[in-house]
Legacy VTK file of the C-alpha trace (Angstrom):
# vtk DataFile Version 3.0
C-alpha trace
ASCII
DATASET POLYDATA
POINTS 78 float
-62.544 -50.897 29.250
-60.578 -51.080 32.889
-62.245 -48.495 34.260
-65.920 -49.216 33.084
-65.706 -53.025 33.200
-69.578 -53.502 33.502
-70.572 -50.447 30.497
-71.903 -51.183 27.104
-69.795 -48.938 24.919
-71.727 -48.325 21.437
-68.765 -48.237 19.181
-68.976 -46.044 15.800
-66.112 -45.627 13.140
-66.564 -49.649 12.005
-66.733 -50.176 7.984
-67.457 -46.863 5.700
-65.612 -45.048 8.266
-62.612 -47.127 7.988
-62.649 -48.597 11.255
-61.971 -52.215 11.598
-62.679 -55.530 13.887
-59.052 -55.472 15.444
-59.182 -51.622 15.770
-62.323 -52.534 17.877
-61.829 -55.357 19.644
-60.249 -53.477 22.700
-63.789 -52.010 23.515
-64.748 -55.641 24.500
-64.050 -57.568 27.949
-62.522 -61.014 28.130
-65.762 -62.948 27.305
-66.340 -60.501 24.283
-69.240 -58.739 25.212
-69.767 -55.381 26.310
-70.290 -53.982 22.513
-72.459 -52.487 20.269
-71.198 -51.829 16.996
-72.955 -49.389 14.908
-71.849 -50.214 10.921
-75.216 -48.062 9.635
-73.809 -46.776 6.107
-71.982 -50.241 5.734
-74.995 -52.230 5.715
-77.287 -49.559 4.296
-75.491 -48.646 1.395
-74.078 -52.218 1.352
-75.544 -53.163 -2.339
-73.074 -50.259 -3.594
-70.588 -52.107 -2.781
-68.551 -54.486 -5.073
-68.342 -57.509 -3.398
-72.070 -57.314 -3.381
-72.534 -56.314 -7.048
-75.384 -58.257 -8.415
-77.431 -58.788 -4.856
-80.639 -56.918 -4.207
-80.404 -54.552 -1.236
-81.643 -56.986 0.714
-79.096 -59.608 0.453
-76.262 -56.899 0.501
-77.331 -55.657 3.858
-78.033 -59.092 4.681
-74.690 -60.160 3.930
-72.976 -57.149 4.832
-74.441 -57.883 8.407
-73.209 -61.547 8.110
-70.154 -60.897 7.102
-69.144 -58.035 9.974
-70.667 -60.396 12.262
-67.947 -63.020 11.192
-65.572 -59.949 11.425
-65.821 -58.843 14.905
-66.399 -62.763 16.325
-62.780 -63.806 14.829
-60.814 -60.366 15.852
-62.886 -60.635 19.559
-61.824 -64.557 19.731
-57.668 -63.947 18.257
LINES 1 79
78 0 1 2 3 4 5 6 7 8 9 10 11 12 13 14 15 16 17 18 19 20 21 22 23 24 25 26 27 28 29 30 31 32 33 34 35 36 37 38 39 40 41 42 43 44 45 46 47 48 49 50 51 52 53 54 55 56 57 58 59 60 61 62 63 64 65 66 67 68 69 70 71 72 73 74 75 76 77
């Protein structure tokens, strides 16, 4: 991040792969921006997942989205 202060990084690895929002969080500048997260299989095969048992796919990507959303704002913000 020092040495490309004004780059958008697109940041894989978050979610299926195991990455999470406070291994990520150093890819973003002070104001929290400079970002994209990529969470594809997360969200897409998000009504596989437990926590979203019972939802239709399109309230577990919904949610899934919601819910790293939530994720990356409160590691970004600690």
């Amino acid at each position: 991040r020092k040495e490309m202060p004004h780059t958008f990084f697109l940041i894989p690895g978050y979610g299926a792969q195991g990455g999470t929002a406070d291994d990520l969080k150093v890819c973003f500048n002070k104001d929290g921006l400079g970002g994209i997260v990529n969470s594809s299989r997360g969200i897409l095969c998000a009504y596989k997942q437990e926590k979203y048992k019972g939802s239709s796919y399109y309230e577990a990507a919904r949610q899934a989205c919601i819910d790293m959303k939530n994720d990356l704002n409160r590691a970004i913000k600690a």
